[in-house]
ROMILUM-601864 format. One record per residue: x, y, z of N, C-alpha, C, O in turn. Coordinates in steps of 0.02 Angstrom, whole numbers, padded with zeros to 5 digits, always signed. Layout:
N
XYZXYZXYZXYZ/...
This chain:
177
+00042-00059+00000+00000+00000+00000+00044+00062+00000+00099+00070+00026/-00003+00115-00046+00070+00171-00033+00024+00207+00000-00037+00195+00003/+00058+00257+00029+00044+00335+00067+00054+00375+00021+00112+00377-00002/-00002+00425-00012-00012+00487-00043+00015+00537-00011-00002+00555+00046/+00065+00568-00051+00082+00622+00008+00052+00712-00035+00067+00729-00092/+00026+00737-00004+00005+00797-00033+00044+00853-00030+00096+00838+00000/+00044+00931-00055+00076+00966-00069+00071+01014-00009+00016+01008+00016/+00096+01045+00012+00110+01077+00093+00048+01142+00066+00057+01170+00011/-00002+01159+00100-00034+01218+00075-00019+01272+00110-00031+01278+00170/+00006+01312+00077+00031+01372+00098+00037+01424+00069+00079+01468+00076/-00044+01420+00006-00070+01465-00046-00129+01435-00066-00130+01375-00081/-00176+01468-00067-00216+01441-00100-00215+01402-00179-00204+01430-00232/-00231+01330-00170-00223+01315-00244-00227+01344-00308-00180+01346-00348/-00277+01364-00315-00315+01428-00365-00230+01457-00362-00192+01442-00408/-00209+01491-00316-00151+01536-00340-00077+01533-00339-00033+01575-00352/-00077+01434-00310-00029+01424-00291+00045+01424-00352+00027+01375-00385/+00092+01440-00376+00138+01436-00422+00171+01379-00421+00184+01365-00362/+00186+01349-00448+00220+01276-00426+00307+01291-00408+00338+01247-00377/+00344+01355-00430+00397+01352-00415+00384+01386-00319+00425+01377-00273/+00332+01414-00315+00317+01412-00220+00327+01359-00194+00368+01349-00150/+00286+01316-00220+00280+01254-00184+00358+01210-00176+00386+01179-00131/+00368+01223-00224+00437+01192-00241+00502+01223-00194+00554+01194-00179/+00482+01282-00178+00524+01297-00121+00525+01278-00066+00576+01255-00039/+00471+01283-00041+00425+01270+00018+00404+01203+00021+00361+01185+00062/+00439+01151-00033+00398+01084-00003+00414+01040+00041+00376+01004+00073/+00497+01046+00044+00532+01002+00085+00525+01026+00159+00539+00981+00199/+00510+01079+00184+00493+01117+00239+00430+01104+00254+00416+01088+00311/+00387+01108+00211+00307+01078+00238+00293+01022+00237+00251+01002+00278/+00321+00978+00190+00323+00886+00209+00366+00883+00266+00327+00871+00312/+00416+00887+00287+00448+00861+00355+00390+00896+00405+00377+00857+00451/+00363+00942+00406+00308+00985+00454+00265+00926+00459+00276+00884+00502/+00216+00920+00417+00151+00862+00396+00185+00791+00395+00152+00742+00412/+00226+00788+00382+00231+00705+00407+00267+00702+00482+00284+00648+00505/+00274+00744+00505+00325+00726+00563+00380+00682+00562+00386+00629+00592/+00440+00727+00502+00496+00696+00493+00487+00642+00455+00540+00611+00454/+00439+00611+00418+00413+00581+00367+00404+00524+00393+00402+00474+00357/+00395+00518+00463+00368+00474+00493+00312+00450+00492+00304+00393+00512/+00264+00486+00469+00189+00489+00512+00139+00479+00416+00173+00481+00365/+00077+00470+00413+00068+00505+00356+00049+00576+00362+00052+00612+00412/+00028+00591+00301+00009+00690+00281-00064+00693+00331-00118+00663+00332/-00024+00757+00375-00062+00798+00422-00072+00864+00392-00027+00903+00408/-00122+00892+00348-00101+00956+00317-00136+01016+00370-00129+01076+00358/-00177+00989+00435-00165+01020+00489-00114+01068+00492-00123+01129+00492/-00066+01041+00496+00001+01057+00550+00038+01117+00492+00097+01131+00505/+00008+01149+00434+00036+01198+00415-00007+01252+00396-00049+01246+00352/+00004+01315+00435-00046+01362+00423-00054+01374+00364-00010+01350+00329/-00112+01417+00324-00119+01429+00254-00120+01510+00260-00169+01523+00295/-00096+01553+00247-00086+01613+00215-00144+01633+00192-00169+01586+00161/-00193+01700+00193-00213+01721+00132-00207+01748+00079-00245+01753+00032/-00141+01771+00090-00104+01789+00039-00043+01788+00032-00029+01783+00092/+00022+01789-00002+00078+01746-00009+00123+01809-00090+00106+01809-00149/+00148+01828-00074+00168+01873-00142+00247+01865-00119+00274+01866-00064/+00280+01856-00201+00355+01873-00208+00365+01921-00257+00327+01937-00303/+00436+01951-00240+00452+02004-00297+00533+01983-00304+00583+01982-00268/+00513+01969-00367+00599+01959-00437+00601+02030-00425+00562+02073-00406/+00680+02026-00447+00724+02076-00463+00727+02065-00545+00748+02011-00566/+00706+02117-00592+00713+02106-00687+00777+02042-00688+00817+02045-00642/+00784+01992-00735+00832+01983-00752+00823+01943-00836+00773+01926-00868/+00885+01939-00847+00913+01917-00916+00858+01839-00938+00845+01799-00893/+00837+01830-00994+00820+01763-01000+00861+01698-00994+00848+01642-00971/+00900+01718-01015+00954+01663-00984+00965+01650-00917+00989+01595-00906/+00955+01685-00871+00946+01688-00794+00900+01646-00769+00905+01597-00733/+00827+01688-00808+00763+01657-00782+00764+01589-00812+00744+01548-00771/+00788+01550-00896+00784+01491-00895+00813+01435-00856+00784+01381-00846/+00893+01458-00825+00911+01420-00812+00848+01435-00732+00795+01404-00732/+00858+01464-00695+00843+01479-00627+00754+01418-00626+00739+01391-00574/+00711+01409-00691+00657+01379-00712+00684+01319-00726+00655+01269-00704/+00724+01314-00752+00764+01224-00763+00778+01219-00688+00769+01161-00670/+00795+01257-00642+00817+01210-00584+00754+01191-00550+00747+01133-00529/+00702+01241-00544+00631+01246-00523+00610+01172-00529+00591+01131-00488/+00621+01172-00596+00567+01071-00623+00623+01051-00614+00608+01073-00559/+00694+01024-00610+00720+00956-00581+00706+00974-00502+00697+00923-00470/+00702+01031-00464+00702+01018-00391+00631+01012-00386+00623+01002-00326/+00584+01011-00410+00534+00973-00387+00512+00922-00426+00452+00912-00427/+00551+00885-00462+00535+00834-00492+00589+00788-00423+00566+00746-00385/+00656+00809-00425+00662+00769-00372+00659+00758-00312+00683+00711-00280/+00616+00824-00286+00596+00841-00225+00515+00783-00223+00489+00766-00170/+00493+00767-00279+00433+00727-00278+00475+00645-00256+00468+00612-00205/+00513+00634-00308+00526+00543-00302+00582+00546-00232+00607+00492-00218/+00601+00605-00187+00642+00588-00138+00573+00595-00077+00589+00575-00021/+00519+00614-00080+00472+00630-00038+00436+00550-00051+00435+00511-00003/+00411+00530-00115+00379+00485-00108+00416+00410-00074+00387+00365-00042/+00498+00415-00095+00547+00361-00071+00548+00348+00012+00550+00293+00040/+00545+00417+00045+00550+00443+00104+00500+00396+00144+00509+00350+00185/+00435+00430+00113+00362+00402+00137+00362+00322+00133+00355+00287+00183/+00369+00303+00086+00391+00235+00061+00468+00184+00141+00469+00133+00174/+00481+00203+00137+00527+00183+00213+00463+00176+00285+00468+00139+00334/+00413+00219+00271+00388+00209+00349+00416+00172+00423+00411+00120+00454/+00450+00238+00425+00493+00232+00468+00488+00243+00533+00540+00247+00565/+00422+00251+00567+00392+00271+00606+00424+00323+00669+00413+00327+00729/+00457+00348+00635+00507+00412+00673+00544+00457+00640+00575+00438+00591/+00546+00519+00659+00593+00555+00608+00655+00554+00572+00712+00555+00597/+00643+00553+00520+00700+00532+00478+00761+00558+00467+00803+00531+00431/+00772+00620+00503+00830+00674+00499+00887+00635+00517+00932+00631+00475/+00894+00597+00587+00937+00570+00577+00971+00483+00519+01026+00478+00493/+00940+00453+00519+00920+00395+00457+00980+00444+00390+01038+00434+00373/+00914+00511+00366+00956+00542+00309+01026+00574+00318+01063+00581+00269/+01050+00598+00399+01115+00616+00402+01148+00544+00399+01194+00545+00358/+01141+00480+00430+01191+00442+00413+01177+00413+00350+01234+00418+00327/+01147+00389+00308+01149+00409+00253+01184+00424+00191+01213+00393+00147/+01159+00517+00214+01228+00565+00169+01324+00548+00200+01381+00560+00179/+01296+00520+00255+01378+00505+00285+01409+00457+00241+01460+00472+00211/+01374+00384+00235+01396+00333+00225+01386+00324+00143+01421+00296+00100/+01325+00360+00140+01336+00351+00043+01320+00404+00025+01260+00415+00036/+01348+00445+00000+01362+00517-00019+01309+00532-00089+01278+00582-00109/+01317+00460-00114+01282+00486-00195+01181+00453-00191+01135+00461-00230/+01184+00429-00147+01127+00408-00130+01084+00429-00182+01062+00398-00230/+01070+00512-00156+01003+00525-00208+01017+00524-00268+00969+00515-00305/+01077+00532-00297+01103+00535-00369+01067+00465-00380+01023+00464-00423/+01082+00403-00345+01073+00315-00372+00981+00351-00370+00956+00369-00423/+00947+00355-00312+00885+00384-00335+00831+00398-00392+00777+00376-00413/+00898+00471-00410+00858+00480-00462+00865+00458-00531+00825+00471-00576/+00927+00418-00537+00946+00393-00598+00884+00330-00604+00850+00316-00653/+00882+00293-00524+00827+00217-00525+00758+00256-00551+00729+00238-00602/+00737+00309-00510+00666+00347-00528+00663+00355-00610+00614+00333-00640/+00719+00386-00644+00743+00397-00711+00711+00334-00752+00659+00330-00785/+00760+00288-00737+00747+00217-00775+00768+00224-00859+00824+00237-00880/+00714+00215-00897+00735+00191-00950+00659+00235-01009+00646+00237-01069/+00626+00265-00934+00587+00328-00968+00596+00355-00987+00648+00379-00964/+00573+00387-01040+00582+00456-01094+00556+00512-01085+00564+00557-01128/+00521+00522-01032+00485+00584-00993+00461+00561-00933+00417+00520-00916/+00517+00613-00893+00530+00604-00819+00471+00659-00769+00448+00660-00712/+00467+00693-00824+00468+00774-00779+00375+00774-00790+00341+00763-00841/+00354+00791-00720+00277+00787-00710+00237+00812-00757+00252+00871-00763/+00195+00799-00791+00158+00817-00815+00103+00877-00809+00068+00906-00851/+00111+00885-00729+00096+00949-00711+00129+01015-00709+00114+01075-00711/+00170+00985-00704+00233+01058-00732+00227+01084-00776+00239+01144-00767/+00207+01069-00844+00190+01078-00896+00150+01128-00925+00168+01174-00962/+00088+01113-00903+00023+01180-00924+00014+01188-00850-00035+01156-00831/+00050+01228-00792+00029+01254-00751+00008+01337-00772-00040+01368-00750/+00046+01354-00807+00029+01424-00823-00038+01432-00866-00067+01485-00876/-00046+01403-00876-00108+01420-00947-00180+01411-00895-00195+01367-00854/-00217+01477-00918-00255+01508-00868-00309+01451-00867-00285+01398-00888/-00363+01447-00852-00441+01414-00847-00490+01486-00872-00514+01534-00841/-00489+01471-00921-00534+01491-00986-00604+01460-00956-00599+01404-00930/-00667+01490-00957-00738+01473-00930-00767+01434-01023-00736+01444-01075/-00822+01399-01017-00863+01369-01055-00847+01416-01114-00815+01402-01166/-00878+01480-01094-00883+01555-01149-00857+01585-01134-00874+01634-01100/-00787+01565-01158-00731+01661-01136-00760+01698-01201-00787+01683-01254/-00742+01743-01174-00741+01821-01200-00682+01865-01248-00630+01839-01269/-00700+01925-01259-00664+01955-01275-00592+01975-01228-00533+01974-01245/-00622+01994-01166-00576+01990-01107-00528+01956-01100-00472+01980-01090/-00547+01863-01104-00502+01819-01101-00420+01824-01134-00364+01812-01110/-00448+01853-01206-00386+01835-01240-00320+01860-01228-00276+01822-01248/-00293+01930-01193-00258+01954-01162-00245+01881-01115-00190+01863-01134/-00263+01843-01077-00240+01812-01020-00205+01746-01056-00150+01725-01040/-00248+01716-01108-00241+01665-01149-00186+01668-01191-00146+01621-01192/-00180+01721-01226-00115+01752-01255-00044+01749-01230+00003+01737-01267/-00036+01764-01150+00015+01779-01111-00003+01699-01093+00045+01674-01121/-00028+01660-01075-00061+01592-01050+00002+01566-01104+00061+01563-01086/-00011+01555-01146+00008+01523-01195+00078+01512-01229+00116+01466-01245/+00071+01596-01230+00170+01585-01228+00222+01563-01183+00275+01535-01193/+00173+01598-01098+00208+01552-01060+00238+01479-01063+00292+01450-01058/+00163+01464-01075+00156+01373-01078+00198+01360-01127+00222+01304-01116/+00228+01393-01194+00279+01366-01232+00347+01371-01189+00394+01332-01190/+00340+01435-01147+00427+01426-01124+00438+01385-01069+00492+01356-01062/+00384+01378-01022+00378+01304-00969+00394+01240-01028+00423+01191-01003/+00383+01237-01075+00398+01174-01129+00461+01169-01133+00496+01123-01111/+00480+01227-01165+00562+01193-01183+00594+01210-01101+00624+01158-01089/+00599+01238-01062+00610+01240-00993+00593+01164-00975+00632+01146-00931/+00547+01112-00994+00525+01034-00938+00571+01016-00991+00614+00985-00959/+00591+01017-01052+00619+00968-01130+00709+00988-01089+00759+00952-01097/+00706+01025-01065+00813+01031-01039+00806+01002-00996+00842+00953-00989/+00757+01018-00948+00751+00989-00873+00740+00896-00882+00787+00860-00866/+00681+00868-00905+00691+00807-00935+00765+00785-00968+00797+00737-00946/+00789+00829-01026+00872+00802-01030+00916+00782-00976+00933+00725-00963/+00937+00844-00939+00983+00816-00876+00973+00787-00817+01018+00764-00782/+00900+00786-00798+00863+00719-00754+00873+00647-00805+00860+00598-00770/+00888+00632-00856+00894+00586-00891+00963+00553-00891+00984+00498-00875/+00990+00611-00916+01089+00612-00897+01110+00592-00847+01167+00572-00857/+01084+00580-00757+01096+00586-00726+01128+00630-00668+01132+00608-00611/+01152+00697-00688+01173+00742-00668+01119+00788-00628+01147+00841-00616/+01091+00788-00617+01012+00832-00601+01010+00815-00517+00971+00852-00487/+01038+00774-00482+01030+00778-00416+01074+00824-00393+01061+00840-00335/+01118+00849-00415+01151+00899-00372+01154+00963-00416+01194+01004-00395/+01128+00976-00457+01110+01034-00510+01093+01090-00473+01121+01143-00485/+01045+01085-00425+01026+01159-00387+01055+01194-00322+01032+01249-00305/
């Protein structure tokens, strides 16, 4: 049997960004599982009603790479959470993962290469069209401004998951960020 483990809420879905979550996940799963002991308590993390960041402008080359690290760290922030859960270990795992990183250094590298396998698309499928808005039955004239920017996004999240899929494939992607 597996344990579902859910995403730490600490935005409302509706507005949540996935590179938030992706910051914030390894901090709100050890919270909700109690050291990944326990299963998901999403109790145990307050929710915000509101949650705002501010970038500093930068170069596209900045923001792609800084978006390539975004999807391998939560692509492998997913298969080291689900591995974690998967141990039920019925106590906190902090220490378990310091000896561990002591005794086998490349651990998560073997990880994510096993998670990898012999698949040709690694990288979630949700990563993908997170940007692209929810258009109603009958959008409007209104819409298309959102759909427009929706869209191009969703092309540069594409080739952004197509690099990120490359070097999660390569093997190199566990210590990338």
């Amino acid at each position: 049997m597996r344990t579902e483990f859910q995403k730490p809420t600490l935005m409302p879905s509706h507005s949540r960004p996935v590179q938030a979550v992706a910051q914030a996940l390894i901090h709100g799963a050890m919270v909700q599982t109690w050291g990944f002991s326990r299963p998901t308590d999403c109790d145990r993390v307050t929710q915000m009603d509101r949650v705002t960041h501010y970038y500093e402008p930068a170069p596209l080359g900045r923001v792609f790479a800084h978006e390539q690290r975004m999807v391998i760290g939560t692509t492998v922030n997913m298969w080291l959470f689900e591995h974690l859960m998967e141990l039920r270990a019925g106590e906190p795992l902090g220490p378990l993962i310091g000896a561990r990183n002591a005794s086998e250094p490349g651990w998560v590298g073997q990880l994510v290469s096993a998670r990898a396998g012999n698949r040709r698309w690694v990288v979630p499928r949700k990563l993908l069209f997170w940007r692209m808005p929810a258009i109603g039955p009958r959008p409007g004239l209104r819409d298309l401004p959102r759909l427009a920017v929706g869209l191009v996004a969703t092309a540069f999240s594409l080739v952004v998951a197509v690099a990120a899929n490359v070097r999660l494939k390569q093997g190199s992607a566990a210590g990338y960020w």
